[in-house]
N, C-alpha and C positions, 0 to 999 in steps of 0.2 A: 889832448890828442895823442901824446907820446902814449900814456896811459894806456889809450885804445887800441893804440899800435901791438904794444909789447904784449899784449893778454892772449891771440892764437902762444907766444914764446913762455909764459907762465905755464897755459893749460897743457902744452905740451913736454914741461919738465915736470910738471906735476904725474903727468901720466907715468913716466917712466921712474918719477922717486915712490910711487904706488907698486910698479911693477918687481921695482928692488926689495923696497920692503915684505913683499908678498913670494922670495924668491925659493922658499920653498913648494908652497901649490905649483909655483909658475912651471919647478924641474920636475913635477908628478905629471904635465902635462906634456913635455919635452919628447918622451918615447912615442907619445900616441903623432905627434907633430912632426920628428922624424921617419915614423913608417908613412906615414902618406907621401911624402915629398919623396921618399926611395918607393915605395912601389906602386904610387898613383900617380904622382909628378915629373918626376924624372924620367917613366917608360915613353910619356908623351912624345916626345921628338923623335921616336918611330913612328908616327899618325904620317910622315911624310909617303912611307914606302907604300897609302893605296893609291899615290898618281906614279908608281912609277913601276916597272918590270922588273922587281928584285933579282940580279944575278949575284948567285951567291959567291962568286970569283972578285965579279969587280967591285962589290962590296955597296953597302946601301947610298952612297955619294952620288958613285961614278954610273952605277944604273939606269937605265937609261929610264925617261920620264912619258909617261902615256897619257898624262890629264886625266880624264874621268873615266877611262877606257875599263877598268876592273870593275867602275860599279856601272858599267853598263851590261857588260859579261854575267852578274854580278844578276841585274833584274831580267836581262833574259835566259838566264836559263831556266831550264824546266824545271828546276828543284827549290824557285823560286816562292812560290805559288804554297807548295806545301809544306818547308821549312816556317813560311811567315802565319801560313794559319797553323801549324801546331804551336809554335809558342806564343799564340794568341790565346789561342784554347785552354793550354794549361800553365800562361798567366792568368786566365781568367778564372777559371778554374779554383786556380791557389787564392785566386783576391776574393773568391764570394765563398770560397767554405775554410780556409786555411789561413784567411786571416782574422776573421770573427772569433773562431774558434776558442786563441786563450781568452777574448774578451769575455764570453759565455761561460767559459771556466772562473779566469777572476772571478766574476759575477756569483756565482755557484761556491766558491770556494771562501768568500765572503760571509757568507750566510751559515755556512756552518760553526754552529757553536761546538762540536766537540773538539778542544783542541787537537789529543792524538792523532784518530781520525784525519784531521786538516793534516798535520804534518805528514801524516803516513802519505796520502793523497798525493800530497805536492812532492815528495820525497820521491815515489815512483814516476810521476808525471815529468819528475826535472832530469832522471837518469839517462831515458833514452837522446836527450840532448849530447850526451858528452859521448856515445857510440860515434863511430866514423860512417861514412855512407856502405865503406865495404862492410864491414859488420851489421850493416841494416839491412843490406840488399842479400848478405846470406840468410839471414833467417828469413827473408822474403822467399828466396831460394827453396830452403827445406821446408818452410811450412807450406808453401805451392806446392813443392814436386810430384811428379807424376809416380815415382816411384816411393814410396813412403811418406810422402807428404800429408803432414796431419789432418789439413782441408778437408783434401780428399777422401781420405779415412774417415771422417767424420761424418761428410756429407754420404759416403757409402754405407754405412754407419745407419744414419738415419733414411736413407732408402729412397735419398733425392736425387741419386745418380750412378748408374749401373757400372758405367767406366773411369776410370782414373782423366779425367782434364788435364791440358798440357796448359793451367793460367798464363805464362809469362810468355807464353810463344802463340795467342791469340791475339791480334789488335782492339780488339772491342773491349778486353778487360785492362788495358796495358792504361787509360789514365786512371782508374779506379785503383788498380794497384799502386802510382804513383802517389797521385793523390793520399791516399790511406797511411804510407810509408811516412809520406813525410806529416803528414798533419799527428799521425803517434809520437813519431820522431822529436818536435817544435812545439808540439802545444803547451807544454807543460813550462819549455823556459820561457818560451815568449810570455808568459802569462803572467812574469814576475812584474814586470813595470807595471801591467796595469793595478798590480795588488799594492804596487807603493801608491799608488794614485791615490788607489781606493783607500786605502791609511790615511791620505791626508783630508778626506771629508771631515771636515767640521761636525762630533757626535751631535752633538746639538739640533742638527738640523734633522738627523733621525730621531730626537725625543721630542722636537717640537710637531713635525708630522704624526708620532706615534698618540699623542696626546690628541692629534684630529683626528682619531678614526684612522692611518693609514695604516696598510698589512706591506708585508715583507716586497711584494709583487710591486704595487704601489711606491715605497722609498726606493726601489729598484730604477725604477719607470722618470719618477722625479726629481729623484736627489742624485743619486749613485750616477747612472749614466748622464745624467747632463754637465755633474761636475767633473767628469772625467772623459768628456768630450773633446779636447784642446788637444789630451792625448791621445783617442782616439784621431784626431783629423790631421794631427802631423805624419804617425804611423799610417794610415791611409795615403796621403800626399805622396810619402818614399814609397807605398807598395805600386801607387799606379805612376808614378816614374822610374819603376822596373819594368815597365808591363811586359816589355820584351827581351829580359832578363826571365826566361822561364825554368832555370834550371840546367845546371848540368854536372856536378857531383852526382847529384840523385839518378840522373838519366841513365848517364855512361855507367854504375854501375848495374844499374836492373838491364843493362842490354848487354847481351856478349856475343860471343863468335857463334852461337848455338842461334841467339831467336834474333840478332838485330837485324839481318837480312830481310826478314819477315814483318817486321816492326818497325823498320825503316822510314815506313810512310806516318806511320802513328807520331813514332819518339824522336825525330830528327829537330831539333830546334838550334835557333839560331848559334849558342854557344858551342853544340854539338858539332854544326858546319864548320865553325871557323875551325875545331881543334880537329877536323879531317879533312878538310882542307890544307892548312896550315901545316900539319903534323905531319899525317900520313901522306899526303901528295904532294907537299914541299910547294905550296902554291902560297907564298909568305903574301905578297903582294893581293892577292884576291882575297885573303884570308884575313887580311886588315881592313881592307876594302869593306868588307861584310862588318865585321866588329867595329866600325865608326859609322857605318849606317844604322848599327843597332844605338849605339853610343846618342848621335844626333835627335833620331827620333824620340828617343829617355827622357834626353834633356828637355827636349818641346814638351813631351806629356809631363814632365815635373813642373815645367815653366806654368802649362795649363791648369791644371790640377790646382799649383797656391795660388794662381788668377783665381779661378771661380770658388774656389773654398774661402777666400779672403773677402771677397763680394760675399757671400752670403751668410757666411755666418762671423767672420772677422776674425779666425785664427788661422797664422797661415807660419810658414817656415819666415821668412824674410819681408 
């Protein structure tokens, strides 16, 4: 009985003489473990100020407390309605062509047997990662522009359009533009995990299909995606408990003083609101208010998402 007693007091000094001994891995994971607790952990204890009327005098304490009153202000306004369907639309948007994408790639990049080739490929494919959104969004800039833009040049050019287009200052082209930016932009790094994946197929199981009759399309269809599915449905799982996380690097730069006026109804999405709210109209308390409504709803669609991926096919985050 002692025995049985003392073994949780074993299993738990064993853990930590594991821990000791492993105490170099332990301090490579020490930085990644301290930025989350400073900038994901620690901002938390401001989530108070959307029940409260932030006065910036008497400081977030003494302020005076409102209940639910910001997220009622919050769903009736009229900028409700179209804030929540744009970053619906270009989450959805990013989730059905933007995250497939480097999969499609991996998959393609795979296949090629020419080394160089492969390297060149993925060498240019990975660059556009390391630009910033403002360097993305200016060559968005010059190659749209009205005045010299090579687009248009191009398309005058070839005799598809008599006038110069003002692209970024039209709403109907403004998610195809996004869209386009960022899927150049990401395809390429994203594309790296699933080519580890794709390394760790067991050759073997492409010599023994090759030996049935199977062609390239075929070990694709078979082998390839089904054994790199687990990663496939984790990275799915995080993309649709973003879903309303649609962006806003990307946004705030393709919008300026020139077309966001005009675009407003298009590009406005939830992370947009909060930083003009918050920022430019000093509305801190509303502007929390919005960003833990966006926050709450994530969580539920992440929570969703490992439910039914874990029922059906049995890999799931937790």
């Amino acid at each position: 009985m002692k025995m049985s007693k003392d073994l949780p007091l074993i299993k738990q000094k064993s853990k930590w003489l594991t821990f000791f001994k492993q105490w170099e891995f332990q301090s490579m994971i020490l930085p990644g473990i301290l930025f989350i607790l400073v900038f994901s952990y620690v901002p938390m204890w401001g989530v108070f100020l959307a029940f409260k009327e932030y006065d910036i005098f008497q400081g977030p304490l003494k302020s005076p407390w409102v209940g639910f009153r910001q997220f009622e202000l919050f769903f009736n306004s009229p900028d409700f309605l179209t804030v929540l369907k744009n970053t619906i639309v270009i989450s959805f948007l990013k989730l059905v062509i933007v995250f497939p994408a480097p999969i499609v790639l991996a998959l393609v990049l795979n296949e090629v047997r020419h080394f160089r080739f492969k390297r060149i490929v993925q060498t240019l494919t990975y660059l556009p990662h390391f630009l910033s959104w403002i360097i993305v969004a200016g060559l968005a800039f010059s190659i749209l522009s009205v005045d010299g833009g090579s687009l248009n040049i191009l398309l005058q050019k070839l005799g598809w359009i008599d006038q110069p287009i003002n692209w970024l200052s039209i709403p109907e082209y403004f998610y195809t533009i996004l869209i386009t930016a960022g899927l150049w932009k990401e395809i390429g790094f994203s594309s790296i995990v699933y080519l580890a994946a794709i390394a760790g197929v067991n050759p073997e199981m492409y010599e023994a299909a090759a030996i049935d009759g199977a062609g390239r399309i075929r070990k694709i269809v078979s082998i390839t995606v089904p054994t790199i599915a687990p990663v496939i449905t984790i990275f799915m799982i995080l993309n649709i408990g973003n879903l309303l996380s649609a962006g806003f690097e990307d946004i705030l730069a393709l919008t300026n003083n020139g077309n966001n006026a005009i675009l407003r109804n298009t590009s406005q999405v939830i992370d947009t609101y909060v930083y003009s709210m918050g920022v430019n109209q000093q509305r801190f308390s509303f502007a929390t208010a919005v960003g833990l409504f966006k926050s709450v709803i994530n969580i539920g669609l992440l929570w969703g998402a490992n439910s039914l991926t874990r029922r059906i096919g049995g890999n799931s985050l937790w």
